[in-house]
C-alpha positions in Angstrom: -29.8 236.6 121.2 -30.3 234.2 118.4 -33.1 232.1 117.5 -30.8 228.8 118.6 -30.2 230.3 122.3 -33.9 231.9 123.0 -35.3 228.3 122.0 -32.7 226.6 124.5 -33.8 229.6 127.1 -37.4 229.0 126.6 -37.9 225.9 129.0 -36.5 227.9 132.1 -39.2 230.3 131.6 -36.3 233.5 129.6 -37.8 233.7 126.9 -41.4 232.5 126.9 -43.0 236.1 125.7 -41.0 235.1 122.8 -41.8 232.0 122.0 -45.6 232.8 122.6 -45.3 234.2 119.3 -46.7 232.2 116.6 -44.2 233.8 114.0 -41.5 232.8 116.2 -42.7 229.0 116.7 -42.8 229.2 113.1 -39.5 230.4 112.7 -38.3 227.2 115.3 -40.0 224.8 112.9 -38.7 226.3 109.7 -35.3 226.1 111.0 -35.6 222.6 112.6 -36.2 221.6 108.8 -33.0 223.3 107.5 -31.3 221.5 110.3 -32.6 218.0 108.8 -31.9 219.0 105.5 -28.5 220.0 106.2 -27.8 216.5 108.1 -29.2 214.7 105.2 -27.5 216.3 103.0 -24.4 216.1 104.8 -24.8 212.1 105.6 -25.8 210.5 102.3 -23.1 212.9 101.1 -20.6 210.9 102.7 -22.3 207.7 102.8 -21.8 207.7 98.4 -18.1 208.8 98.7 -17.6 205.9 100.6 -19.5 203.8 98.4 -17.7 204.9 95.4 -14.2 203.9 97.3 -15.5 200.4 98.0 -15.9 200.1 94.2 -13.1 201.5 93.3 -11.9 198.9 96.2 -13.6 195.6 94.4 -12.4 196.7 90.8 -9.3 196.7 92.1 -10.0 193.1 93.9 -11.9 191.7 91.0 -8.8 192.9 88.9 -5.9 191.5 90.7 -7.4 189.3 93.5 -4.7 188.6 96.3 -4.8 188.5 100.2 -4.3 192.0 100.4 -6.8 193.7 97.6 -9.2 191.2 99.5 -8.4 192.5 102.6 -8.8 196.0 101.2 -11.9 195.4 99.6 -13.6 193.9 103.5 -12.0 197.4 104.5 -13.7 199.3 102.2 -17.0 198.0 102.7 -16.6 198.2 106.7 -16.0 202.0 106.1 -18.7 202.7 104.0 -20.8 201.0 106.3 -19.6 203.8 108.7 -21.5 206.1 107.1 -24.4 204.9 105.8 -25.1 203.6 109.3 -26.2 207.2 110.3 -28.4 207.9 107.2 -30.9 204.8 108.4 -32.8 207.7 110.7 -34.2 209.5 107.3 -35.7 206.3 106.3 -39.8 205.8 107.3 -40.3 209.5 106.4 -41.6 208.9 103.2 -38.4 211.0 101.7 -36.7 210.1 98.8 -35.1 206.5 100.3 -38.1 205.0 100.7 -41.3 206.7 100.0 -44.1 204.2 98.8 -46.2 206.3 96.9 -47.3 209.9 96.0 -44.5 211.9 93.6 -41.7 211.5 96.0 -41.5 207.5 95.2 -42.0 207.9 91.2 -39.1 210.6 91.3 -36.6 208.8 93.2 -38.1 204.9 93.0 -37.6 203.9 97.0 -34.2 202.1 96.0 -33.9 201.3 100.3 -34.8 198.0 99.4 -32.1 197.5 96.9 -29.4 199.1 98.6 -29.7 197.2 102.8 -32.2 194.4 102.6 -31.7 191.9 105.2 -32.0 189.2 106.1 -31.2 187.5 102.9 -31.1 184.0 101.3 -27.1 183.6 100.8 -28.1 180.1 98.9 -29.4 182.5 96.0 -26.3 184.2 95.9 -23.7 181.5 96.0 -22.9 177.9 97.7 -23.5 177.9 101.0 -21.9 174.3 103.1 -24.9 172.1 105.4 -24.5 170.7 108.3 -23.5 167.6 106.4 -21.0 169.2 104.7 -22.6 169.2 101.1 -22.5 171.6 99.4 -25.6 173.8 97.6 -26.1 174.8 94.0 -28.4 176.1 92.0 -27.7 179.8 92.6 -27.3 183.3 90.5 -23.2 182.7 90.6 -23.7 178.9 88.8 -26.4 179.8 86.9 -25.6 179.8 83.6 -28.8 181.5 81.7 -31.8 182.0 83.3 -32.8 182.1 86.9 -36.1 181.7 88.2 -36.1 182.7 91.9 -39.8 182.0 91.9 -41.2 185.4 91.3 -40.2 185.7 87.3 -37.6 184.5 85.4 -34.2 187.1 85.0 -31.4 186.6 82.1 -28.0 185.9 84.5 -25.7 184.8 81.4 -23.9 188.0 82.2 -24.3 189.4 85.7 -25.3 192.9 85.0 -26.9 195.9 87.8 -30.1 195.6 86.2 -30.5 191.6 86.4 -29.4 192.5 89.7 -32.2 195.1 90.4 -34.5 192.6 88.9 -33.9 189.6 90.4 -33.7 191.5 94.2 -36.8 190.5 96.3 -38.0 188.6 93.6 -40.4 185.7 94.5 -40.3 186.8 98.6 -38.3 189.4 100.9 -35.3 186.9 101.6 -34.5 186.8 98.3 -31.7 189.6 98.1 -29.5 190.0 95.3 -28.0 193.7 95.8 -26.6 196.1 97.6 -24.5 196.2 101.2 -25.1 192.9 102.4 -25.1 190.9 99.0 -21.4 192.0 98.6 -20.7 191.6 102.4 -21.8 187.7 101.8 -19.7 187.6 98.6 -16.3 188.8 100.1 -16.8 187.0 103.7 -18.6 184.3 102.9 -21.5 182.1 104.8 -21.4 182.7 108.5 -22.5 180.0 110.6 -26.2 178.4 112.0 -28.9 180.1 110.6 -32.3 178.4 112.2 -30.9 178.5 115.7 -27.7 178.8 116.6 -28.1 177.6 120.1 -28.6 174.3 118.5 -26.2 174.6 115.4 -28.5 172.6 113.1 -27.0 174.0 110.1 -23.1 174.1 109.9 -20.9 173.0 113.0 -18.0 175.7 114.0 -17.2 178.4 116.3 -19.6 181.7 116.2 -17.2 183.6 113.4 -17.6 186.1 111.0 -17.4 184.2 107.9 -14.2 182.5 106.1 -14.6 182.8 102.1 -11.4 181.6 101.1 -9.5 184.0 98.2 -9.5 180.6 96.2 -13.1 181.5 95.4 -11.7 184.1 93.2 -8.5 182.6 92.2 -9.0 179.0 91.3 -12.4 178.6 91.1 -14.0 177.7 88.1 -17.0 180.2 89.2 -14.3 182.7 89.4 -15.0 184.9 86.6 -18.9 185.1 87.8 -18.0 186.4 91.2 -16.0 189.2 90.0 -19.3 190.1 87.4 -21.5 189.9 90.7 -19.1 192.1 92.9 -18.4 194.8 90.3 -22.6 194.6 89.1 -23.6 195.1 92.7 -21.2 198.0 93.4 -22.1 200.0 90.8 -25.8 199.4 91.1 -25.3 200.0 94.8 -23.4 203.6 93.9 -26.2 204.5 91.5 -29.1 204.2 94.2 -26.9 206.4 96.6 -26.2 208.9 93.5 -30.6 209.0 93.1 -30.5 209.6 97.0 -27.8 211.8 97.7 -28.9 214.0 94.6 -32.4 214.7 96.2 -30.8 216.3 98.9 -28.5 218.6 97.3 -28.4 222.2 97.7 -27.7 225.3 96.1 -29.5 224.4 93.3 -32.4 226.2 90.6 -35.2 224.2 91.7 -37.5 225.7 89.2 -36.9 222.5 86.5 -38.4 219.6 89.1 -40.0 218.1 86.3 -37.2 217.8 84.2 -34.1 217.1 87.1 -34.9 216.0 90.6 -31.8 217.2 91.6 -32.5 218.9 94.8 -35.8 218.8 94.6 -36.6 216.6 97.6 -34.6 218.9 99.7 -36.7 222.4 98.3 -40.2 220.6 98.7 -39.7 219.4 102.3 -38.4 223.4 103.0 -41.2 224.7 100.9 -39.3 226.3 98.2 -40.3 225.0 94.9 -41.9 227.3 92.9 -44.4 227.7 89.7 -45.1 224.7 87.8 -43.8 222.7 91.0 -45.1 224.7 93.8 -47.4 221.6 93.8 -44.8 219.4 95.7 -44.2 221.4 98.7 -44.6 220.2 102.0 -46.3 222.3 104.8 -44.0 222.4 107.4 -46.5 221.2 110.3 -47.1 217.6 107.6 -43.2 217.8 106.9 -42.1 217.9 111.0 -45.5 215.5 111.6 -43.8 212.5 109.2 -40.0 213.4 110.1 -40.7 212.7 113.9 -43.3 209.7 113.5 -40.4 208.5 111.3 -37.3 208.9 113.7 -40.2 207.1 116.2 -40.7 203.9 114.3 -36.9 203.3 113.5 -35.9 203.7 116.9 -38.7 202.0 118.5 -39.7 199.0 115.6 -37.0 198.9 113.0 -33.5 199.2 115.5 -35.0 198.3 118.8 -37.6 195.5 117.5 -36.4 193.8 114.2 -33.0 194.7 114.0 -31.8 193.7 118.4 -34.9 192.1 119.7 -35.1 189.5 117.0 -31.7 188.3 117.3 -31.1 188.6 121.0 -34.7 187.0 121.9 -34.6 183.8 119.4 -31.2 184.0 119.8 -30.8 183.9 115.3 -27.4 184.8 114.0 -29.3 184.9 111.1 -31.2 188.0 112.4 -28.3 189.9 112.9 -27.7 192.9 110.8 -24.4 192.6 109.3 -24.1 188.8 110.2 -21.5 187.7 107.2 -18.6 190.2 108.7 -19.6 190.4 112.4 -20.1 194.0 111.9 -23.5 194.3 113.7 -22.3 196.1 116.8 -21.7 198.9 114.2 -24.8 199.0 112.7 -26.9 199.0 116.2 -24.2 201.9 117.3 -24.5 203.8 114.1 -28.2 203.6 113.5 -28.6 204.9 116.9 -25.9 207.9 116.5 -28.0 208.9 113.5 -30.8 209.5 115.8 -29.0 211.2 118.4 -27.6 213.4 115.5 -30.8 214.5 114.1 -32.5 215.2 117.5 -29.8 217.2 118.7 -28.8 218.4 115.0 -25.4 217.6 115.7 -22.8 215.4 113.3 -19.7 214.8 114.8 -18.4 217.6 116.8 -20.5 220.3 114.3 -23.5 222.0 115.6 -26.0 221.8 112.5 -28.1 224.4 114.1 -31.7 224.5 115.3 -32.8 221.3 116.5 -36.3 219.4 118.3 -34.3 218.8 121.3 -33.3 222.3 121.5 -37.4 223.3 121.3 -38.4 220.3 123.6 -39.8 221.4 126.8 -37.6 221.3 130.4 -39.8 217.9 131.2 -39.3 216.0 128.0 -35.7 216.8 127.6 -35.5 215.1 130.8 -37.2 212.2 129.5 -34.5 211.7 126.2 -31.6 212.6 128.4 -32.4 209.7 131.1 -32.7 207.5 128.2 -29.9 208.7 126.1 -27.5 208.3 129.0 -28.5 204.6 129.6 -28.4 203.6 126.1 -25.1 205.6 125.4 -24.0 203.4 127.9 -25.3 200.2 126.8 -24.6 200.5 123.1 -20.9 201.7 123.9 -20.9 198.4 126.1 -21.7 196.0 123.1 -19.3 198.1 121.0 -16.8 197.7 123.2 -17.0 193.9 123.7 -17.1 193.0 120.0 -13.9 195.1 119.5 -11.9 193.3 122.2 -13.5 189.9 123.4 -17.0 189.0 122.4 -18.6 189.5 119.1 -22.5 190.1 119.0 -22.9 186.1 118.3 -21.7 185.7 121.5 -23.1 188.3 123.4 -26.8 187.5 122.4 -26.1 183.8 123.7 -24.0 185.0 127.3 -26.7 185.4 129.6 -25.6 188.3 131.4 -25.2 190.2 128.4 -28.0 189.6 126.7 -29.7 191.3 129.7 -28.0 194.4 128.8 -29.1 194.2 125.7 -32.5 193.4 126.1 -32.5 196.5 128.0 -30.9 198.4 125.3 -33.6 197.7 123.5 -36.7 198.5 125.7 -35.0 201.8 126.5 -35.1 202.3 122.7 -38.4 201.9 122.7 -39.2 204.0 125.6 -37.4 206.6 123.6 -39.7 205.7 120.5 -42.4 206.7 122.5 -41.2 209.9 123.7 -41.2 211.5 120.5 -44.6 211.8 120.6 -43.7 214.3 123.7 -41.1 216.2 121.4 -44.0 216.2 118.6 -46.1 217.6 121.3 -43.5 220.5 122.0 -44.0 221.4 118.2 -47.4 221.6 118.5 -47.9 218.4 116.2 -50.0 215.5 117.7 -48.8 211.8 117.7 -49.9 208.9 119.1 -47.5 206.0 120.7 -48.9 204.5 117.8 -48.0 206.4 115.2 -44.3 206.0 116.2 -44.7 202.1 116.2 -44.6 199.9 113.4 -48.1 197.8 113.0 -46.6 194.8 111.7 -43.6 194.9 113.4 -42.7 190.9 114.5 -44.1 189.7 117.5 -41.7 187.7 119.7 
């Protein structure tokens, strides 16, 4: 019997003499870790070969821009939003995506920010149309020299990845300028209301993805600038997925931390640095403590809260994740398959070995699999209708189907709140409010 089937025996009482054993318990947690690891590893893996296609995509746009290399380039970006969708769940963990402080954020920088900020301020970007039908200016892509987005001044005379990176967030949180959603609002162009689209106060049409015509890149005098932007934020956006997907590499000499950070995320959270950088290492019990309290809050706060709740409950287009493209079903659907994914340590049809579910007692397994079962059925419900006959605008707005997903979302933060229960199984104490953002928004 292996370590895997004695933990999923445990809860019906086969192999509790085993389990009694500290060592083994030990053994669990140690191998939950390598589970995580692995699925990290695995996920941003993927998520910057996909990212490296949709630039290879928007060079080839930016080169030659026709229907079809536009077309290609939307495609690109849908599919790399494929798999960075799963790779949300390590965020809040304070790993190398977004850790605020301590060594883990001066090593890798917390580039989360740069790479899927949202909402953002599309009039910094590039025109956007009013309800009158005027037309803004005053943004990065007609800027000719300097831009001041009210947080300091950046040089935009050429539209490079670091005036990118400098201008992003500068002067307030709506103020993006990189990564996903940046290039998803240069290649689709402004979507419609933004205050409340019940009332349309802000552009009059239909609830569409948005309709950037290719003459933005053809005849345009501005042209030129949007090719600079596209190609600036791709490669800056490949670059912060290179610092990511790096920490979390494997297989290699992790003896030189302070010279490469190549895999040394991955050897500190499994406690295998060594001499000069033995330092770093995470206990396992502070390593498990963070990674569950992390999956908690981006369940509960982050996907349930900001990211469904907001837009259903205002109703805001604008609050929608991927609001440019219509692609939002996927990110609720993805976010929440990462979860599932590193509970059960499972990606795709792959077992990825130990996992917390598998060490979760009889009761709270019965807990995530009543919820699991109704949101499976839920989220596959909203996928479903944006595919065939109602995007997410419309669903937040139909009345019977914003019901469903207003109870998508307390579900999800139901199952928030069970993790402390799987924490509990560990023998690592949470509170309901350490899995819950403080300042999440209040509706």
């Amino acid at each position: 019997m292996n370590l895997k089937q004695a933990i999923k025996l445990a809860p019906l009482g086969l192999a509790t003499t085993m389990l009694a054993s500290t060592a083994v318990a030990n053994q669990a947690n140690k191998a939950i870790l390598h589970t995580y690891a692995d699925l990290a590893t695995s996920s941003y893996s993927q998520a910057l070969t996909d990212a490296q296609s949709l630039q290879v995509s928007l060079q080839a746009f930016t080169a030659t821009p026709s229907a079809e290399t536009m077309e290609a380039a939307k495609q690109a970006w849908l599919q790399s939003r494929e798999s960075y969708g799963v790779t949300e769940i390590f965020r809040l963990s304070e790993g190398p995506i977004d850790a605020e402080e301590g060594w883990v954020a001066d090593a890798y920088g917390a580039p989360e920010g740069q790479l899927n900020a949202w909402p953002l301020d599309e009039n910094m970007i590039d025109y956007t149309t009013t309800a009158d039908g005027s037309i803004t200016s005053g943004n990065i892509i007609d800027t000719m020299g300097t831009f001041n987005p009210g947080g300091g001044v950046v040089d935009v005379t050429t539209i490079t990845s670091d005036a990118l990176a400098d201008l992003n967030e500068n002067g307030g949180d709506a103020n993006v300028s990189s990564g996903y959603h940046a290039i998803e609002f240069l290649l689709w162009g402004q979507d419609q209301d933004y205050s409340n689209f019940a009332a349309d106060t802000v552009t009059n049409g239909a609830l569409t993805a948005g309709e950037r015509p290719l003459s933005d890149f053809t005849e345009d005098a501005l042209a030129a600038r949007r090719f600079e932007y596209l190609n600036a934020a791709a490669d800056l956006l490949v670059a912060d997925l290179e610092t990511v997907s790096n920490a979390w590499v494997d297989g290699t000499n992790y003896s030189g931390c302070a010279t490469d950070m190549t895999g040394c995320y991955r050897s500190a959270l499994l406690g295998e640095l060594a001499g000069a950088d033995a330092s770093k290492n995470i206990t396992d019990t502070d390593a498990l403590r963070t990674v569950i309290a992390g999956m908690g809050v981006f369940i509960k706060s982050e996907l349930a809260n900001e990211r469904i709740a907001v837009a259903v409950l205002t109703p805001s287009e604008e609050d929608e994740h991927s609001c440019f493209s219509d692609n939002t079903h996927r990110d609720i659907a993805l976010n929440y398959q990462g979860f599932v994914n590193v509970l059960k340590g499972e990606l795709g049809s792959a077992d990825m070995g130990v996992s917390m579910y598998d060490s979760a007692s009889a009761g709270t397994r019965s807990q995530l699999d009543s919820l699991i079962s109704a949101i499976d059925t839920r989220v596959a419900a909203v996928n479903d209708l944006a595919e065939t006959s109602m995007h997410f605008d419309y669903q937040i707005v139909d009345a019977k189907q914003a019901g469903e997903i207003r109870r998508m979302k307390n579900d999800m933060r139901k199952l928030g709140d069970t993790m402390t229960a799987v924490a509990a199984d560990l023998g690592i104490s949470l509170t309901v409010e350490d899995v819950t953002d403080a300042e999440e928004t209040q509706l």
